[in-house]
C-alpha positions in Angstrom: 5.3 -1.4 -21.0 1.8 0.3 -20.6 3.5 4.1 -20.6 5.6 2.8 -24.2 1.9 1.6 -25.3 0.2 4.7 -24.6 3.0 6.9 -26.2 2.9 4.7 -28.9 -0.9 5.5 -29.4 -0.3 9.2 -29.1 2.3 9.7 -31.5 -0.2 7.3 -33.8 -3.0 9.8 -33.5 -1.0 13.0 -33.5 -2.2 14.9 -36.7 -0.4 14.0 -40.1 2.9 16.2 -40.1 6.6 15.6 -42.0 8.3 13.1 -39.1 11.3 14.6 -37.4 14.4 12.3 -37.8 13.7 12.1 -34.0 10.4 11.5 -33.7 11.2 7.8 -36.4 14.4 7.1 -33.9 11.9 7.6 -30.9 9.1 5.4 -32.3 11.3 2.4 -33.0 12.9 2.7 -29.9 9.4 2.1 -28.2 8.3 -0.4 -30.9 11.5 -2.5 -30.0 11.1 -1.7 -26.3 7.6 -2.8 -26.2 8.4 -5.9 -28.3 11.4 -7.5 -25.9 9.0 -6.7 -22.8 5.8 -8.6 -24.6 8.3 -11.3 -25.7 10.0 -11.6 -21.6 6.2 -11.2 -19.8 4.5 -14.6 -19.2 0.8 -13.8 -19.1 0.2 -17.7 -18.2 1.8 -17.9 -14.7 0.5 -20.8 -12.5 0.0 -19.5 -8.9 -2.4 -22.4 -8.5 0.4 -24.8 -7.4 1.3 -24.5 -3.4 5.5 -24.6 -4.6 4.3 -21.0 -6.7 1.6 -19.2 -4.5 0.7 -15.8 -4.4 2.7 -13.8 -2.0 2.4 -10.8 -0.1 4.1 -9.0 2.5 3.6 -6.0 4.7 5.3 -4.8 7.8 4.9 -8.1 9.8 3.2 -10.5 7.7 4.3 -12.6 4.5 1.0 -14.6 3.3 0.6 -16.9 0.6 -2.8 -18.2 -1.0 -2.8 -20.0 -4.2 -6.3 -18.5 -4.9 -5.1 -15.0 -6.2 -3.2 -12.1 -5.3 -6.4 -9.8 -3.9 -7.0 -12.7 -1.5 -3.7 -12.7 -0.2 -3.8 -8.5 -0.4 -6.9 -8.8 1.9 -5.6 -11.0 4.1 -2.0 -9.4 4.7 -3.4 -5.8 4.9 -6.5 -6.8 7.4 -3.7 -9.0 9.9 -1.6 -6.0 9.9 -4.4 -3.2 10.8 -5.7 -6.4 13.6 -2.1 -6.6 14.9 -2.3 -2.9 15.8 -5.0 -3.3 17.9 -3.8 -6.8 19.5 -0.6 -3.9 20.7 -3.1 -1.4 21.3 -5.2 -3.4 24.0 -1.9 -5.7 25.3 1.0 -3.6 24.7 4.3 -4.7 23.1 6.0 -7.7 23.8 9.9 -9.0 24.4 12.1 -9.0 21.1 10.6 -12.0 20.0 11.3 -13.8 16.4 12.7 -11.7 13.6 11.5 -11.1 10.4 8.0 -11.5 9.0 5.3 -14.0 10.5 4.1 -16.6 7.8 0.3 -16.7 6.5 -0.5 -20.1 5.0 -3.9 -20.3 3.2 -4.5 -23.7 1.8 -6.6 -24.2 -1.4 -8.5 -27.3 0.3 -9.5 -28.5 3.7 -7.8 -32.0 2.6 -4.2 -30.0 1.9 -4.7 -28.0 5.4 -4.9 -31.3 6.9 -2.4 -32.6 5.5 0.1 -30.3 6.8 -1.7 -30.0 10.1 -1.3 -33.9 10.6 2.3 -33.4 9.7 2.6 -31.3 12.3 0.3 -32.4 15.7 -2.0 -30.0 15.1 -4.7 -30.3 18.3 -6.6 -27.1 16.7 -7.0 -28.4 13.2 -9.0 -30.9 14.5 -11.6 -28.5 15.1 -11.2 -25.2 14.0 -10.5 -23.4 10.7 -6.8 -22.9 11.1 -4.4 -22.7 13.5 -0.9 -21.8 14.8 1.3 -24.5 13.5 4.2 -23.3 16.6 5.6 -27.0 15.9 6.8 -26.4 12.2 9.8 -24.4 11.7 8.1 -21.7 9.5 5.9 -20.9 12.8 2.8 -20.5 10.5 -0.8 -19.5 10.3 -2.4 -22.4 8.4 -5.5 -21.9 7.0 -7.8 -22.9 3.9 -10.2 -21.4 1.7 -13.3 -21.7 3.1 -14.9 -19.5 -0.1 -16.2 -16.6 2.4 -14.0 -13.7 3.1 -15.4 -12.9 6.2 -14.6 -16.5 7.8 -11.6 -16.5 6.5 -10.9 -13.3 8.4 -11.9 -14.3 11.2 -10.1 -17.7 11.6 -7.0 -16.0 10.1 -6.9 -13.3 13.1 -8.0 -16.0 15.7 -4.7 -18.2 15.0 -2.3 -14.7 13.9 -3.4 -13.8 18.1 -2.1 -17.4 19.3 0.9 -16.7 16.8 1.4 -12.9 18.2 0.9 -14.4 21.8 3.5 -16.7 21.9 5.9 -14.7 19.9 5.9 -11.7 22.0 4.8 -13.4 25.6 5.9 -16.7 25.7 3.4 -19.9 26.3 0.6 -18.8 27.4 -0.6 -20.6 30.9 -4.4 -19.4 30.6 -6.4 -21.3 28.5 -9.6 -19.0 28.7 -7.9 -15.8 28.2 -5.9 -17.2 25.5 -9.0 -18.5 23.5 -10.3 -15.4 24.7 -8.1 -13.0 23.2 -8.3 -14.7 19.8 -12.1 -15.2 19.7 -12.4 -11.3 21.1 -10.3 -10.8 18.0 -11.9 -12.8 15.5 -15.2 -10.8 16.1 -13.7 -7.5 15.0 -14.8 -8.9 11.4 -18.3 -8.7 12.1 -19.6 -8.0 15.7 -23.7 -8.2 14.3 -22.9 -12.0 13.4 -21.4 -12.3 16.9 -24.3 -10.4 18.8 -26.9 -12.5 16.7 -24.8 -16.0 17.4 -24.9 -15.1 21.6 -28.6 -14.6 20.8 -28.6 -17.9 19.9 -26.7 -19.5 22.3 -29.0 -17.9 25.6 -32.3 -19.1 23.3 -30.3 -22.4 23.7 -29.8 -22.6 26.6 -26.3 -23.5 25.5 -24.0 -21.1 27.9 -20.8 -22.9 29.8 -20.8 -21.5 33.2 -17.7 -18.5 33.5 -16.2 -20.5 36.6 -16.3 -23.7 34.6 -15.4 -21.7 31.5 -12.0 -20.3 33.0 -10.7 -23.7 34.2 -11.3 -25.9 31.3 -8.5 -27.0 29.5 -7.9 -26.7 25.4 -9.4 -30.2 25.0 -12.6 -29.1 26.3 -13.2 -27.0 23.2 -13.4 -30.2 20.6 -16.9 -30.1 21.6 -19.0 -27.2 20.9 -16.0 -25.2 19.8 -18.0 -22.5 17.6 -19.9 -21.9 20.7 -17.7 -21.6 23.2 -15.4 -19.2 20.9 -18.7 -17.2 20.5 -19.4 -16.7 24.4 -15.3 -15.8 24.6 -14.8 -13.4 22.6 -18.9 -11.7 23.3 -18.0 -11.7 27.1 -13.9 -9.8 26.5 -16.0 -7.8 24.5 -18.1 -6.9 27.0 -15.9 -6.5 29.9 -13.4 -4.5 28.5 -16.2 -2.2 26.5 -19.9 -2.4 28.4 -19.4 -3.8 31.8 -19.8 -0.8 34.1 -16.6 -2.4 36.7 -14.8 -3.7 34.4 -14.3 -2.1 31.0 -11.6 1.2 29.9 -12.5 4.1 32.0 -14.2 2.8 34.8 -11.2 3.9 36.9 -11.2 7.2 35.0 -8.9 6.6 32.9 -10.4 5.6 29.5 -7.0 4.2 27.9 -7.3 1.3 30.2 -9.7 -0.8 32.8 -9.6 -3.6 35.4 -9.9 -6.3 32.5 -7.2 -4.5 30.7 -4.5 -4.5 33.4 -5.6 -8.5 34.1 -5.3 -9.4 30.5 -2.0 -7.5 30.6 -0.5 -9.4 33.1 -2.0 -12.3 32.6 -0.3 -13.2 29.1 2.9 -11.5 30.4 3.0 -15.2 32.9 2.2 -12.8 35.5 0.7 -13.7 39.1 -2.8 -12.0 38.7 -4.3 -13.1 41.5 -4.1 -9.5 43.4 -5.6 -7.7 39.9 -8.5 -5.7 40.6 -10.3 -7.9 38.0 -9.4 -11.0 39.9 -10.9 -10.3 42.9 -14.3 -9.1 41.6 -14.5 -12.0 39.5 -13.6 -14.4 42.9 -16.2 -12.5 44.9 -18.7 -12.1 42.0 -18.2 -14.3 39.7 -22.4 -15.6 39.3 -23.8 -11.8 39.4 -20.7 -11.3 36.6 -22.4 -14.0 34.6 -26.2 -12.7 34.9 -25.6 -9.3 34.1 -23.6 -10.7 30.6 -26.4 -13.0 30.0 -29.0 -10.1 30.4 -26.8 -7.4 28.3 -28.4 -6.2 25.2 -25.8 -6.4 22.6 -27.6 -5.2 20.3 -28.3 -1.8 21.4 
């Protein structure tokens, strides 16, 4: 329709000249293709309603927003660029569910509720979205939260619980699962997470790591932003700053000690012979100080 338009112009500003008989055939030909395509577009289409959203779809993801079509845009090209790291640091899983993973971004808290209390949603109860692994559709429910950034980042913190499960199985490790996904999360702004840990040592607000990687999911209904904070801060610094722990300290700068745990560990796998293990059972306190004292910031 816009090419017929813009011929249409042309051939109305051409400089006055006797018409060919094909140049009249060739202008009403336009004027009559231009007319059934005004008369078949609807200009007035309601994406508003959750039965009509917005959808997009990339390689691995089909999202739908009812807010507009950039939002859903954003949201499908960002998970798709994050899933190539979440293969980058963990590898590729078994041949899990085919076909696209679903995106769900609800216009209102009230309507992500909804669906999350339709569906025994332990997360929704405290976090942003979630991985709704009980609903057929195997979505990532959201809502709006009117900042792109948040919505990023709890969009990627359920899409790794979603990745997880589809290409490892249940995971068994609470901490390195809420790990993973806060680690994740943080990719969307790592100055906000730097300046939150800030926070939390000022505090005085830390859980202890041995506590931290026996708690169970319901330990995270209190203090949730917090904890998900320290998590994802402290994968961050094991697998990039921590001088035994991160890529390359073996020599090898493709992987690490944390790596090859982290690898094992959401593969079910018995990790209690991993380097990382071992210098966490032996270390675990000193492991903790020299996180606490690490200047993120430089």
């Amino acid at each position: 329709m816009a090419l017929a338009i813009l011929f249409l112009a042309v051939l109305q500003t051409t400089p006055s000249r006797a018409e060919s008989p094909y140049r009249r055939v060739l202008a009403r030909a336009l004027e009559r293709a231009e007319k059934q395509l005004l008369a078949s577009a609807n200009f007035d289409v309601d994406h508003s309603r959750w039965d009509d959203p917005w959808i997009v779809q990339t390689e691995h993801y089909e999202v739908r927003s009812t807010k507009s079509y950039s939002q859903a845009r954003s949201i499908a090209d960002g998970s798709e660029l994050m899933r190539g790291e979440f293969v980058k640091l963990l590898g590729e899983g078994r041949a899990g569910r085919t076909g696209r993973q679903a995106i769900w971004i609800y216009p209102t808290l009230s309507a992500y509720k909804t669906f999350g209390n339709a569906n025994g949603a332990e997360h929704s109860s405290f976090w942003g979205s979630y991985y709704a692994s009980a609903d057929a559709a195997l979505p990532v429910a959201t809502y709006d939260p009117n900042n792109p950034t948040q919505l990023g980042m709890w969009v990627t913190h359920s899409a790794v619980h979603q990745f997880l499960e589809q290409s490892f199985g249940s995971q068994r490790e609470t901490w390195v699962d809420e790990g993973l996904a806060s680690y994740f999360a943080l990719f969307w702004d790592w100055h906000y997470g730097a300046s939150e840990l800030e926070r939390l040592k000022k505090a005085r607000m830390f859980v202890p790591l041995e506590r931290l990687v026996q708690e169970p999911i319901q330990a995270y209904a209190e203090h949730t932003h917090e904890r998900f904070i320290e998590l994802g801060m402290l994968f961050h610094y094991l697998l990039n700053s921590c001088e035994v722990t991160k890529n390359g300290a073996g020599g090898d700068p493709t992987t690490g000690p944390f790596q090859e745990f982290l690898r094992a560990a959401v593969r079910g796998q018995d990790v209690s012979g991993t380097e990382f293990a071992k210098s966490f059972d032996e270390d675990a306190a000193l492991l903790e100080q020299d996180f606490k004292d690490f200047d993120f910031a430089k």
